[in-house]
Structures are given as C-alpha cells and as structure tokens.
C-alpha positions, 0 to 999 in steps of 0.5 A: 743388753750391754756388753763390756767394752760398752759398759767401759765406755759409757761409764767413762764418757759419764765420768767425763761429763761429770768431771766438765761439769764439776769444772764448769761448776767451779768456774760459776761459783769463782764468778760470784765468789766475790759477791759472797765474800764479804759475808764469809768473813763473818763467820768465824772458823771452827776451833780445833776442839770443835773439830774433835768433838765432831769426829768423835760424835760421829766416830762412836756410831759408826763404830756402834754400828759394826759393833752391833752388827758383829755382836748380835750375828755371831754373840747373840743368833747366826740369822741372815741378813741380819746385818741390814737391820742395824745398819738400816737404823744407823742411816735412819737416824740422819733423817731424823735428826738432821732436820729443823723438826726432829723425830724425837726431840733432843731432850726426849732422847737424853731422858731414853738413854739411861734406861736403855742403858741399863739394861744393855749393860746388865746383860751383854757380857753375861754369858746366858742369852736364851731369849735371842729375839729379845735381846736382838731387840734390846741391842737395836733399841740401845744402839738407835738411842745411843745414836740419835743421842750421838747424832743430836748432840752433832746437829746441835753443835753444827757450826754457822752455814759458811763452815759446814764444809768443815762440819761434814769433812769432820763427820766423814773422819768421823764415820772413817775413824769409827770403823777403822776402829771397830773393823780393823784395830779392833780384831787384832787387839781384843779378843772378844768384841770389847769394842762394843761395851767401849762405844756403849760407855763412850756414848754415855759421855756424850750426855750434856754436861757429862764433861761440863766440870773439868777433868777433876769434877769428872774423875772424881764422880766416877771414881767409886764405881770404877774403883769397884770395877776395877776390884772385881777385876783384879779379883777375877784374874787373881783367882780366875773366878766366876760366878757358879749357878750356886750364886745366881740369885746373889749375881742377879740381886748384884745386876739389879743393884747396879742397874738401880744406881745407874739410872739413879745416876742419870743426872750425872753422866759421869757417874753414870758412865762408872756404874756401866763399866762396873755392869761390864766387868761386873756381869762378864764373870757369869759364865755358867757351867764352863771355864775358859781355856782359850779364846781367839778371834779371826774374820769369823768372829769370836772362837772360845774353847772352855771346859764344862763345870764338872771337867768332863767335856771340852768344848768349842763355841763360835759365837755362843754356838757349840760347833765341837765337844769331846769327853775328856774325863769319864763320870768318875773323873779319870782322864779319858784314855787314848785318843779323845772321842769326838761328840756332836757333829762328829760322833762315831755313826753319825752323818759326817762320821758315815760320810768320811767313811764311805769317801775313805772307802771309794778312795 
C-alpha cells in the first residue's frame, strides 16, 4: 500500500528511533553503571585460550552446516529446498542446548556420537549413494548430534554472566570464521567438498578429554590409524588405484572393520579421531566403474569427468548426477573415429538434438 519514497521514509525515521532509543539506553545504563561496578570486578576475564575455544566451538557447526547443505544437495539428491532442513536444525540445536534443561543431556550426546560416526565416515566419500533418502537421513542425523556435541560443549564453558558480552562476541567470529571457511576458502582450495569430512574429524575432537593428555598423549593415540591413513594414501597417488567391484566384499569387510574399532575407540576421542580419517581415505578409493580424469569445482558444485571402467565411455557428473556421455572407444577397444558422438541429452534424434535443428533451420 506503499510507495517507495514512503517505504524510504519510514524505514529511516525507524531507524532513527532506534538509534535515540539505544542513546537513551546508554545513558540509563551509565547512571547505574556505578551501582553494578563493584560486582563486575569479581569476575575475572576470560583467558585468550578460552576465547579460542569458543570461536572454535562455534566455528565447526557453521561450517558443518553449509558443508551439509553443499554435500546432500549436489552429492547426494538435487531436491529443492532442501537446503531449509539442515539449516532448520543448526538453529534448533541453540534452543535446545542453551537452556537450564536441555533436550538431551550432555552426556547423553557424548554417548551418540561415535555411533553416528561411524556410519557417516564409512559411507560419505565412497562413491555409491543408491539410497538417497536414507542417506539424507544419515547426514542430518550426524550433522544434529555433532552440533548439539559442539553447542554443549559452548554452554558448559559459558563464562560468569558479567563476561557473556565476550562469550557471544567469540561465538559470533565463530559463526563468521565457520562460513567464511566453508563457503569461501573452501571452494578455492579443494576441489571436492573436503570441507565437510574436515568438520566431521574436527568435531570428534570436541569429545571431553580428547586434548585432555597434552600434545604428546594425543599424537600418540592417534598415531597408528593415521599411519595407516596416510599409507592408503600414499598408495593411492602412487599407482592411482581404486577398489574394482572385484574386490567389493574385501572393501566392505575393511568399512566394517574400521567402523568396529571406532566405536571401540569411543573412550578415546583421539584415537577415535584417527580411525575417522583412516574411514575418509579409506572409503574415497570406491569409486565403482570409473576412473577420474578431471575434477573442477565452481559456485554450482563439484564437476567431475572419468572415464567408465571398460574405457569405453566419457562421462560428465555434476554432483553424482550424469549430465554428459560420449563414446570414446568402440566395443572392441579401438579409439572412436572423427568426431566423438555425443549420448544422453545430447544424442542424435533426440529433443535437444531435434530442437538445435529446427532453430539452425528457421535461422
């Protein structure tokens, strides 16, 4: 019922207000400031280390968050709106931590985590996902726990009242540092969404007394599996292999094996923390009937171009969905000649095709 000139208006004169009535706030709150002094002394300020700790715990949800959003809506199923879910939760997970009476209690959420874990850490870099709904599922489960883990671990190491204005401000660099991370330098870096397994491992080391032993202590609980970790990696840019469908049961016995000392593991986040990366490097070697040939990433996501197992085809994903294929080599393996015939959306006498021709005709 408005027009502009009178929206303008009233937006400024309503920020006018609020700015005479944050002075007059100010004002109220220097008149007493006297009164409630002598009490503001008693609580001592917040150490830097403490400071860090908060941004931190804040920082590895937000991150989480876009990481999810990113991962199930390109990785997993193109759906829309589907970014509302995860970022629904993020914020659900404020309200039911920060109270006197949480949802769940802390304890309860440091007894969830390994066994949302393990699961998660088996099965997000592989490159079969058939069952999207459940593995949608399976993120946001995760991704909820891991937050309310990050989120309780905040309110329990909230500082004395008279330092909450510190305590927020950390969160808030927190929330910033998070996304900056996930939805800026990420992209530039990787050039697949590492972030998120990143946040994941980060996230175990939120556990209590996963840092409790010093550096040292904790190196060395972790050590084994990250040896092994780094072995399959080693092996896998040596000799660029990847697990065949031959060896599907042995790849699957190995998952199964890794996830069974993780949970083991589960009074010892450091340890822990090693066997979900050795689940990450581990699992990202299951690439089934293809071979990488490129990968980029831009705004839209993860763009990958691979070559199927027999070398015959060329194709082009976007996400895990196929948006390109051409034949490259014939049945018998000779190399295709002239120019490469184009499949899917693009293949002679199809809609497209028939449309692109009818247009070079009117033209």
């Amino acid at each position: 019922f408005l027009r502009l000139r009178e929206q303008t208006a009233a937006w400024s004169a309503g920020f006018a207000l609020l700015a005479v009535l944050i002075a007059m706030s100010a004002l109220v709150v220097a008149s007493g400031a006297m009164a409630t002094r002598e009490a503001a002394v008693v609580a001592a300020k917040p150490k830097w280390s403490s400071r860090l700790s908060w941004i931190a715990l804040a920082a590895i949800p937000s991150g989480l968050v876009v990481a999810v959003t990113a991962h199930i809506s390109t990785d997993v199923a193109a759906a829309p709106f589907l970014w509302i879910l995860p970022l629904a939760l993020y914020l659900l997970t404020f309200v039911a931590v920060f109270n006197e009476r949480p949802w769940l209690s802390h304890s309860t959420v440091v007894m969830l985590v390994p066994f949302v874990v393990a699961p998660l850490a088996i099965s997000m870099m592989g490159g079969e996902r058939a069952y999207w709904l459940m593995t949608i599922s399976l993120h946001l489960i995760g991704f909820f726990v891991l937050t309310l883990l990050c989120h309780g671990e905040l309110y329990r190491k909230r500082p004395a009242p008279e330092q909450l204005t510190d305590f927020y401000l950390a969160t808030s660099i927190g929330g910033v540092v998070g996304g900056v991370f996930t939805g800026l330098i990420a992209p530039n870096v990787f050039s697949i969404t590492l972030e998120y397994p990143i946040l994941v491992a980060l996230a175990v080391l939120v556990l209590p007394g996963a840092l409790a032993g010093g550096v040292k202590q904790t190196l060395r609980a972790m050590a084994v599996p990250l040896a092994f970790a780094a072995l399959v990696y080693l092996l896998h840019i040596a000799t660029d292999f990847q697990i065949s469908y031959a060896w599907k049961i042995v790849f699957q016995a190995g998952l199964m094996l890794i996830a069974a000392f993780l949970i083991l593991q589960r009074r010892n986040p450091a340890s822990m923390f090693g066997f979900v990366v050795l689940a990450f490097v581990f699992s990202a070697n299951w690439q089934p009937g293809q071979k990488s040939f490129d990968t980029s990433r831009s705004f839209f996501g993860v763009h990958r171009v691979v070559n199927s197992s027999d070398g015959q085809y060329r194709l082009l994903f976007h996400g895990t969905t196929i948006h390109g294929v051409e034949r490259i080599r014939n049945a018998d393996g000779t190399p295709v000649t002239g120019r490469a015939e184009p499949l899917v959306y693009y293949y002679r006498g199809g809609p497209i095709s028939e449309s692109i021709l009818v247009t070079r005709e009117t033209l």
